[in-house]
TORKE-445533 format. One record per residue (C-alpha): residue in one letter; z, y, x. Coordinates in pm, 1 decimal. Example, Ala and Ser with C-alpha at 12.3 -4.5 7.8 and 13.67 -1.06 7.14 Angstrom:
BEGIN
<code = a; c3 = 780.0; c2 = -450.0; c1 = 1230.0> .
<code = s; c3 = 714.0; c2 = -106.0; c1 = 1367.0> .
END
This chain:
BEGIN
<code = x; c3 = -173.1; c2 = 249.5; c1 = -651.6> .
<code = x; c3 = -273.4; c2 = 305.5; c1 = -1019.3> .
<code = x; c3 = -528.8; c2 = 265.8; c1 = -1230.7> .
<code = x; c3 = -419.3; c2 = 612.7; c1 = -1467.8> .
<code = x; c3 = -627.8; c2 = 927.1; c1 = -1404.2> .
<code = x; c3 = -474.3; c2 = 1165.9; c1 = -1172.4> .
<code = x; c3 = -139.2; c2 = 1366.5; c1 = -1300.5> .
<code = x; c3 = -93.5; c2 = 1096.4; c1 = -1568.8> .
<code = x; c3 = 243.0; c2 = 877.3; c1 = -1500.9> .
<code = x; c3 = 197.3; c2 = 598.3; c1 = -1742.0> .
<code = x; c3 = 543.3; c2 = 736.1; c1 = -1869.3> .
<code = x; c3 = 404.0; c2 = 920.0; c1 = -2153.9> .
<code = x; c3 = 451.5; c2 = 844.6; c1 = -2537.0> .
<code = x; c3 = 127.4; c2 = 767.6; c1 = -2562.2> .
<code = x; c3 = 135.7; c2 = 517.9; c1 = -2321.0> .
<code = x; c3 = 469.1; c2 = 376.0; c1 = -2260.7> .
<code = x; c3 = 536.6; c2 = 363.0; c1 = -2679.1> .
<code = x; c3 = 836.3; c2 = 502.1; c1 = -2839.3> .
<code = x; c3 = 1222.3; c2 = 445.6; c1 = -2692.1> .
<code = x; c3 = 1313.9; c2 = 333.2; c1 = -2999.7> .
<code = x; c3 = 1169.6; c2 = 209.7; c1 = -3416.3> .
<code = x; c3 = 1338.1; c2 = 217.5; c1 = -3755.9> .
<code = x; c3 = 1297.4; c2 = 291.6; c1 = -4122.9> .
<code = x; c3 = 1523.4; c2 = 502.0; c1 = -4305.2> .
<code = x; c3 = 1538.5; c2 = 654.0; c1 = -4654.0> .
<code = x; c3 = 1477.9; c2 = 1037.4; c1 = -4642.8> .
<code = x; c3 = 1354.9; c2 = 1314.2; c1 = -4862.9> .
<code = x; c3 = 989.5; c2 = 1328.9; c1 = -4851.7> .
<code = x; c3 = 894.7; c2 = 1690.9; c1 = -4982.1> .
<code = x; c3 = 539.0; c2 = 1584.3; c1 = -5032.8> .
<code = x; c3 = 661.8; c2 = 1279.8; c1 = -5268.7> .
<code = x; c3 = 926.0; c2 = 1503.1; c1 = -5413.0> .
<code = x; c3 = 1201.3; c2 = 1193.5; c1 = -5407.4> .
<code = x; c3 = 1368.4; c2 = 990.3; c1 = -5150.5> .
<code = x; c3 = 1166.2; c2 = 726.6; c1 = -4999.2> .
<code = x; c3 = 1127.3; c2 = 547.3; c1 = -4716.2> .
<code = x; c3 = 1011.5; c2 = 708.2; c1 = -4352.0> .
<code = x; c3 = 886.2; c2 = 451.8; c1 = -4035.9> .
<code = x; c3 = 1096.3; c2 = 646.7; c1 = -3763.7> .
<code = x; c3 = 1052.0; c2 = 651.7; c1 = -3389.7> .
<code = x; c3 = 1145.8; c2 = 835.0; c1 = -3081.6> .
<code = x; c3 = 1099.4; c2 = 896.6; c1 = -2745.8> .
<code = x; c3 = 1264.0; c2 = 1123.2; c1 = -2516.7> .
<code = x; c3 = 1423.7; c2 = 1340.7; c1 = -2714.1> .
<code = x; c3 = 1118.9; c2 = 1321.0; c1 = -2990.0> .
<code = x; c3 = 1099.0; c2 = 1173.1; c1 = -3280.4> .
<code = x; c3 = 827.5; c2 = 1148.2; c1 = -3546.9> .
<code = x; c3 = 798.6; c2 = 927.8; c1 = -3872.0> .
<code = x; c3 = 567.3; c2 = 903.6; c1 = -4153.5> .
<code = x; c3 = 629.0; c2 = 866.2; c1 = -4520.7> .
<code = x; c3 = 536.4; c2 = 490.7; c1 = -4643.1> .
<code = x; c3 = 452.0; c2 = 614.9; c1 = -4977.0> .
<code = x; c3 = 210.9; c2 = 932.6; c1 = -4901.6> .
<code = x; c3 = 117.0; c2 = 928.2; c1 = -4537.9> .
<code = x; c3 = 349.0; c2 = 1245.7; c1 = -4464.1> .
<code = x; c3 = 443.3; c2 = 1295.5; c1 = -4116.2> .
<code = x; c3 = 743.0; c2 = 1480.4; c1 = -3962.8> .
<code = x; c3 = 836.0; c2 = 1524.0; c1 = -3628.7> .
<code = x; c3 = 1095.4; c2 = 1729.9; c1 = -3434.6> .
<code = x; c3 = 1366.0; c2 = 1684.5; c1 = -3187.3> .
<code = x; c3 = 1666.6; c2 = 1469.4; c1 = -3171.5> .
<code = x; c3 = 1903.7; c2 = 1740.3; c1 = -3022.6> .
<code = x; c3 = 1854.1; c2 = 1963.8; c1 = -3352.6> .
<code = x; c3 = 1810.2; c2 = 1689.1; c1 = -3584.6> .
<code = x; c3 = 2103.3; c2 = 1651.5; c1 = -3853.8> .
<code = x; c3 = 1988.6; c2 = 1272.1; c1 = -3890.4> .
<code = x; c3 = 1829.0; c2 = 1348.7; c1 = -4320.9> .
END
């Protein structure tokens, strides 16, 4: 038995959180510069967001070159 709505797993990002959480120093085009991303992933997702501006990136691990 579960409390979740119908079709809903509890296995979702959304829900379960990410697989994994770092920071790393990337290019941020809207800063122009290197600077420092909060990184996470899930699945074979991950997102981050710029510390500096707010931008956000996301993508997928298996085509992701790691900059």
């Amino acid at each position: 038995m579960s409390n979740y709505h119908p079709g809903v797993t509890g296995f979702e990002r959304e829900i379960s959180g990410p697989d994994d959480e770092w920071r790393m120093d990337r290019y941020c085009p809207a800063c122009g510069q290197d600077t420092r991303f909060d990184m996470a992933s899930y699945g074979s997702s991950f997102w981050g967001t710029c510390v500096t501006c707010d931008f956000y990136v996301e993508g997928d691990l298996t085509e992701w070159d790691g900059d």
